[in-house]
C-alpha positions as CSV (number, residue, x, y, z in Angstrom):
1,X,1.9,34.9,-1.9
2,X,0.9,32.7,-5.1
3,X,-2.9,31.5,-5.4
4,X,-1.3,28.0,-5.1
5,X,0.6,28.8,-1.9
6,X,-2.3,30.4,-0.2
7,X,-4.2,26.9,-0.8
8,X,-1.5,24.8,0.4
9,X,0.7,24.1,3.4
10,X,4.0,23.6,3.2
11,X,5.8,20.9,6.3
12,X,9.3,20.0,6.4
13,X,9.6,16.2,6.5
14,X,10.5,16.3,10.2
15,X,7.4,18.4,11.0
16,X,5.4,16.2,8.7
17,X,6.7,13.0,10.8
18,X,5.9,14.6,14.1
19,X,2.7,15.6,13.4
20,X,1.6,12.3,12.0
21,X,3.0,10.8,15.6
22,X,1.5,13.6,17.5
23,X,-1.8,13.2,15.3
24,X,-2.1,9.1,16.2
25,X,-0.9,9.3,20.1
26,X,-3.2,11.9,20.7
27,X,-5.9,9.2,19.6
28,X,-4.5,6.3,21.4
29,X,-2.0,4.8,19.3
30,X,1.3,3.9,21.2
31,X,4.7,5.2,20.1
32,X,5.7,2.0,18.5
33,X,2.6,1.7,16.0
34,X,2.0,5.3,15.7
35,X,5.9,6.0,14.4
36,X,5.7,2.8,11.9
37,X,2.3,4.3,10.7
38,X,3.9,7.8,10.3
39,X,7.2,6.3,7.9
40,X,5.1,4.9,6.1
41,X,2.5,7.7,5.3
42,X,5.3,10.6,5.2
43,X,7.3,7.9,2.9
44,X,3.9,8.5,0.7
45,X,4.0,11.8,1.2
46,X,7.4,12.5,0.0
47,X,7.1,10.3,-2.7
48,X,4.2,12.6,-3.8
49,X,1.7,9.5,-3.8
50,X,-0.8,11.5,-2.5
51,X,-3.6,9.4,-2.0
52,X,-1.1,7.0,0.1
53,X,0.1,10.2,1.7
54,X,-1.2,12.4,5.1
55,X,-4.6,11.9,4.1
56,X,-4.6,8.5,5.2
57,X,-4.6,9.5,8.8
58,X,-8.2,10.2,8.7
59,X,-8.9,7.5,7.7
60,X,-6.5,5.7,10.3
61,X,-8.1,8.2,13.2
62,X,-11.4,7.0,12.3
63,X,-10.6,3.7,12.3
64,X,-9.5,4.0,15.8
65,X,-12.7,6.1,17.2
66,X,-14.7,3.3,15.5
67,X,-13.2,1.1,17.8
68,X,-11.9,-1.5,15.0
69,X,-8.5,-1.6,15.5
70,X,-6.1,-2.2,18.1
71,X,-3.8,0.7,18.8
72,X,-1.1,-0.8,20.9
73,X,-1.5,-4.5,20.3
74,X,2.3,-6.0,20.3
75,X,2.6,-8.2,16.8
76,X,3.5,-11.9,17.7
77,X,6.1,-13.2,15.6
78,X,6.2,-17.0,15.2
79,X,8.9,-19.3,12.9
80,X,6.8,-21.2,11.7
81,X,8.7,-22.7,9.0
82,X,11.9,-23.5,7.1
83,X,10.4,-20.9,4.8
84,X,7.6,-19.3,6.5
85,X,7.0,-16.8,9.0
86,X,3.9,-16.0,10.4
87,X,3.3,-12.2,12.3
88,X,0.0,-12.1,14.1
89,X,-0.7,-8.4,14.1
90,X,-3.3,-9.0,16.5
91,X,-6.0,-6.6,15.5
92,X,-3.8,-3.9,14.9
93,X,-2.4,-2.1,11.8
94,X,0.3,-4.5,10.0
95,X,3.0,-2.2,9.7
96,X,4.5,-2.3,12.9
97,X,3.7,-6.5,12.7
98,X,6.0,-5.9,9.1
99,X,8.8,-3.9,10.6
100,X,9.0,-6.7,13.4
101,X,9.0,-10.0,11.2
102,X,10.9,-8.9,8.5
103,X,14.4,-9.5,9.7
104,X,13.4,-13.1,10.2
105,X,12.0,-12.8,7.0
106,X,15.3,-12.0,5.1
107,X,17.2,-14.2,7.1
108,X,15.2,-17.6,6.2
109,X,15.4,-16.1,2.4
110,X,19.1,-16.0,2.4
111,X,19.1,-19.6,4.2
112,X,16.5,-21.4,1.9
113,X,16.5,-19.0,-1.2
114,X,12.6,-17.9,-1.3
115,X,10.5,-17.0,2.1
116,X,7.0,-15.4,3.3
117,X,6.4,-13.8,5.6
118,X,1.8,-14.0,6.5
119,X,0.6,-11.4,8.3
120,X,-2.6,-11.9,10.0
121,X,-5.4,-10.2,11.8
122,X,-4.1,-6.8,10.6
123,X,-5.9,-3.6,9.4
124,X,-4.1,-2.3,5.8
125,X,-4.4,0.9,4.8
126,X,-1.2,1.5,3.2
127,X,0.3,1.2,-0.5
128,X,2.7,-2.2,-0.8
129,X,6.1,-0.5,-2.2
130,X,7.1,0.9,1.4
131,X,7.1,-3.0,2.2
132,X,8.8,-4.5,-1.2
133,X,11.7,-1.5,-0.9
134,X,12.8,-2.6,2.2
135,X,13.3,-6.3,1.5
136,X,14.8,-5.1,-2.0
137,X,17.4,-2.6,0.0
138,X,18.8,-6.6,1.5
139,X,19.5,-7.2,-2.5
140,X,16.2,-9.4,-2.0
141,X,13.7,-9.5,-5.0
142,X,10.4,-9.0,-3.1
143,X,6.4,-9.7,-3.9
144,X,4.0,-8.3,-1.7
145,X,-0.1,-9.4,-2.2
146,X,-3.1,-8.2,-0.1
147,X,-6.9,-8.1,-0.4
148,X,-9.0,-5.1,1.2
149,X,-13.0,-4.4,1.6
150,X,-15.1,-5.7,-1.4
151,X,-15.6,-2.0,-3.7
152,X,-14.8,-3.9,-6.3
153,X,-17.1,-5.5,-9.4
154,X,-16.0,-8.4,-10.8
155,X,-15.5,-8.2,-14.5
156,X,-18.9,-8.4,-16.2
157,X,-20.9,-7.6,-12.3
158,X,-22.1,-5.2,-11.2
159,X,-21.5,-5.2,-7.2
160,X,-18.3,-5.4,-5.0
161,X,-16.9,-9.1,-4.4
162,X,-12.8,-7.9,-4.5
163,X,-11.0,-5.7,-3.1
164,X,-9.1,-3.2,-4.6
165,X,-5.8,-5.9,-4.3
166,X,-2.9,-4.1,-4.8
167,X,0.4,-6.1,-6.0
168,X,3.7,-5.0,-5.7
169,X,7.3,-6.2,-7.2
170,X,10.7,-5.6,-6.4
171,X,14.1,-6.1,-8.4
172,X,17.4,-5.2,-7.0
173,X,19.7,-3.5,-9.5
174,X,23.1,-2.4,-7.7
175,X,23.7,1.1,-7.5
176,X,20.8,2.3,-9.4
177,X,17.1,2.5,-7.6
178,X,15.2,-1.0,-7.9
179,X,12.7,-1.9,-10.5
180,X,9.7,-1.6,-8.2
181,X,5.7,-1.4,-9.1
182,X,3.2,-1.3,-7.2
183,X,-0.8,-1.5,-8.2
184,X,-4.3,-2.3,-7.6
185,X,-5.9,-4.5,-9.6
186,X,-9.0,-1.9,-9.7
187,X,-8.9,0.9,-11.9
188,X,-7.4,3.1,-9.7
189,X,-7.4,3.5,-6.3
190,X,-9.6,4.0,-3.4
191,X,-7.5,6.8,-2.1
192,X,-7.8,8.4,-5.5
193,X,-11.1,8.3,-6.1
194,X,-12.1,9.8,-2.7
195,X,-9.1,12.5,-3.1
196,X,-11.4,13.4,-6.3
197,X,-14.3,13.5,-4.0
198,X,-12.4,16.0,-1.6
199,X,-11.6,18.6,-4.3
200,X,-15.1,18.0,-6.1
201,X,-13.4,16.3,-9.5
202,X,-15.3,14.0,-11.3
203,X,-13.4,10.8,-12.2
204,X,-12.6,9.0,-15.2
205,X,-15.4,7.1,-16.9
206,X,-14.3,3.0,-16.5
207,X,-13.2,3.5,-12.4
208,X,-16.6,2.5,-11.1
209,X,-20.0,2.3,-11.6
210,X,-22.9,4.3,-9.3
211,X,-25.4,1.9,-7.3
212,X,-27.7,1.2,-10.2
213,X,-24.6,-0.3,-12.2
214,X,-24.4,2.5,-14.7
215,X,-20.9,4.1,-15.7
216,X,-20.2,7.4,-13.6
217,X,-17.8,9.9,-13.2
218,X,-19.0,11.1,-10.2
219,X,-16.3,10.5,-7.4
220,X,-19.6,10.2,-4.4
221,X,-21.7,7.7,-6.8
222,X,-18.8,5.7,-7.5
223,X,-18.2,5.6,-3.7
224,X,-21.9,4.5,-3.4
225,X,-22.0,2.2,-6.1
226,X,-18.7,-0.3,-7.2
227,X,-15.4,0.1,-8.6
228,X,-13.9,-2.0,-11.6
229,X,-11.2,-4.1,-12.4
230,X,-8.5,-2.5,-14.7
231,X,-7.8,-4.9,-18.3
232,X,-11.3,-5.8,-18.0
233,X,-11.5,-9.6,-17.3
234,X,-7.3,-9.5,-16.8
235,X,-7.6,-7.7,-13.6
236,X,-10.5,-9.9,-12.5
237,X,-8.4,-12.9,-12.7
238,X,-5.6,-11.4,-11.0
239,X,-7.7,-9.6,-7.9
240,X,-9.3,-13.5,-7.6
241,X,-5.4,-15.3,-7.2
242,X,-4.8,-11.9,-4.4
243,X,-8.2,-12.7,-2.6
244,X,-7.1,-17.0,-2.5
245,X,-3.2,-16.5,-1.9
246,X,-3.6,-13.2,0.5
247,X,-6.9,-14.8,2.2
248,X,-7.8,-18.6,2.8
249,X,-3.6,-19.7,1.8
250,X,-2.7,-17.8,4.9
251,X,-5.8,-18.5,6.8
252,X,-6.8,-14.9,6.8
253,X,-10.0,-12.9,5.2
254,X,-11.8,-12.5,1.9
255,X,-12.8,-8.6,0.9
256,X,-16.2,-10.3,1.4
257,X,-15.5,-10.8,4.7
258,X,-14.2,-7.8,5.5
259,X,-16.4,-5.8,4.9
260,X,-18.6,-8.2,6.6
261,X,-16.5,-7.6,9.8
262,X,-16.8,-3.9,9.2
263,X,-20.6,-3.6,9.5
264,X,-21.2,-0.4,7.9
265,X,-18.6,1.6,10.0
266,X,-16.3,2.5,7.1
267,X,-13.3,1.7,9.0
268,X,-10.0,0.2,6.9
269,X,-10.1,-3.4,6.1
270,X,-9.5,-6.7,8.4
271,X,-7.6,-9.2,6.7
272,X,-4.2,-10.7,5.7
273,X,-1.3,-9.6,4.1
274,X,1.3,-11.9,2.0
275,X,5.3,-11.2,1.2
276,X,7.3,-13.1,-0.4
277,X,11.5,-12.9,-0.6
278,X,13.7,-14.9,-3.0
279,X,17.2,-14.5,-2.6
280,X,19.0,-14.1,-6.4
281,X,22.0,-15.4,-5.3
282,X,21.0,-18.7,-4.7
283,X,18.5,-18.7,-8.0
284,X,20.9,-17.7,-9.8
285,X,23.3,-20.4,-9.1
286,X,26.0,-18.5,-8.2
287,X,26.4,-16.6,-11.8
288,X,24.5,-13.9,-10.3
289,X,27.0,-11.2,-12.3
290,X,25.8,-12.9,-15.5
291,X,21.7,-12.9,-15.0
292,X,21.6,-9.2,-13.4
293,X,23.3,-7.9,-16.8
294,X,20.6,-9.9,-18.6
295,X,18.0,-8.0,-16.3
296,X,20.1,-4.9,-16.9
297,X,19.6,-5.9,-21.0
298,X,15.8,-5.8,-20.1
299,X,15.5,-2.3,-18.6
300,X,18.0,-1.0,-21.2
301,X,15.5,-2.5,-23.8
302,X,12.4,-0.9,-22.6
303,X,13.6,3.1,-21.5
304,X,15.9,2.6,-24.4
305,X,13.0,3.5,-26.7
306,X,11.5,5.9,-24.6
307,X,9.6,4.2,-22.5
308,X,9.3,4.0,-18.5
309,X,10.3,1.7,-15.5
310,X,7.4,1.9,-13.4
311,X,8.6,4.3,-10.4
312,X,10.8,6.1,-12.3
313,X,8.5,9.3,-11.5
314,X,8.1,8.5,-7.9
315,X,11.8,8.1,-7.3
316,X,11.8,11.8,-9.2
317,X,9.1,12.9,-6.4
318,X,11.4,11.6,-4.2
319,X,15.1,13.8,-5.7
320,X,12.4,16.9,-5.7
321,X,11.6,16.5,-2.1
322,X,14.9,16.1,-0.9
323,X,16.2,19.3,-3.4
324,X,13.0,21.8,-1.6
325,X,13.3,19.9,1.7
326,X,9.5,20.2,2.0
327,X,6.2,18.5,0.7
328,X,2.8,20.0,0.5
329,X,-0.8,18.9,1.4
330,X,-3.9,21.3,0.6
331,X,-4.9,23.9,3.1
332,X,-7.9,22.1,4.0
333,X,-6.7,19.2,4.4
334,X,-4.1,21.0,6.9
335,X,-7.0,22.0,9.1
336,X,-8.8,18.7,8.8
337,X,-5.4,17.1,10.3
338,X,-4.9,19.6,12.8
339,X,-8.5,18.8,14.0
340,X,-7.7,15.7,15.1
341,X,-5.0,15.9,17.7
């Protein structure tokens, strides 16, 4: 056995799946949240998006036995609008409240050409393109918008006012995978810094700064202290339109606010979520043969010097898994899982 095999563990996606599910049930979740949690963490997982991956049910877990979030509140689905629905997770986490209000979703975008779909009173611990690839997969282009706890400086501060306000995009492009992206407007994200923290790697200098306001690249300090913004005042701006268009727009919470609501217990955050569906055959007039060449033009354009479509490497994750049939956490995080069913 290989150094690298003896310090990882090696699941099949099915046994990956049903340990996720056996992991939240055993801690209260019921089988309707604690299987949308699980596609969407093994999604990560596969994808090798690590920090988006099977480490996130420790954090879920301990959101649960912090008694924050609902485990087997039913999501109330409302029509609210020609062009809005509104899914009231009811304290609990919003993918379940997703899975439930998105066929409405994509219906009243194919009726009216552009819908959203507000999710409110939901914990969010997940990364956006699980959400933006499904409404994409209906030949949908797809926005998705959310704020999170306040970690994050604003550009020039020193202390956290944003979350880490992660935006995602979708493009259809028939019969090759959709232009997707997905990213916080911080530096990097949470999960990635506290994945360095795990493995005792400092970070990059211009993540975060320690409690004193000082540049660090140590993963705990920066934990302590506050993260940045990437592009400087650029992603200051942009994490400011997520907080006003994923908070008050929808009725739903600041990062301010959350992690007022949290009170210290380092649970994930309380707030809103916002998607948004446009349907490109009625925006396109009908010469929708035309405009997806143009779009086709684009992408040609950009990887046709060299360079890449964002997701190109995660959809490569993806081929990889599929080829070894298998994905692989770290040993210790293994037996960190394994401790909490």
């Amino acid at each position: 056995m290989s150094e690298i095999q003896a310090e990882t563990q090696a699941l099949s996606l099915s046994e990956a799946f049903d340990l996720s599910t056996r992991i939240l049930t055993a801690n209260g979740f019921s089988a309707d949240h604690a299987a949308a949690i699980a596609r969407t963490i093994c999604a990560g997982q596969r994808d090798e998006c690590h920090s988006h991956g099977l480490y996130r049910l420790l954090v879920c877990v301990h959101t649960a036995r912090a008694g924050k979030v609902s485990c087997d509140a039913a999501p109330v689905i409302v029509d609210a609008a020609p062009g809005l629905v509104r899914a009231d997770a009811q304290g609990a986490y919003s993918l379940l409240a997703f899975e439930t209000g998105r066929p409405l979703l994509v219906e009243k975008a194919r009726q009216t050409g552009i819908a959203a779909l507000a999710i409110n009173h939901c914990y969010h611990f997940s990364a956006l393109w699980p959400e933006v690839e499904s409404i994409v997969a209906e030949g949908l282009v797809a926005l998705a918008l959310t704020p999170s706890h306040s970690w994050v400086a604003p550009y020039g501060g020193t202390k956290g006012v944003f979350g880490t306000n992660p935006l995602a995009f979708a493009w259809p492009r028939p019969g090759q995978d959709p232009f997707v992206f997905d990213f916080a407007t911080s530096a990097a994200a949470r999960g990635e810094i506290e994945l360095h923290r795990r493995a005792g790697k400092p970070i990059p200098l211009g993540w975060a700064v320690d409690a004193d306001g000082e540049p660090t690249t140590d993963a705990q300090r920066a934990m302590d202290g506050a993260m940045l913004t990437f592009g400087g005042h650029k992603g200051s701006a942009l994490s400011a339109m997520i907080e006003l268009m994923a908070g008050p727009l929808i009725g739903d919470l600041l990062s301010l606010e959350s992690m007022a609501f949290d009170a210290g217990a380092k649970s994930t955050p309380y707030h809103g979520e916002l998607i948004i569906a446009i349907d490109p055959n009625i925006f396109m007039g009908g010469n929708v043969a035309h405009h997806q060449a143009r779009a086709e033009a684009l992408f040609d354009a950009i990887v046709g010097q060299g360079a890449r479509l964002p997701s190109q490497r995660r959809y490569a994750a993806r081929r990889r898994t599929a080829e070894r049939g298998e994905v692989t956490i770290p040993k210790a995080l293994y037996q960190d899982l394994l401790a909490l069913v």
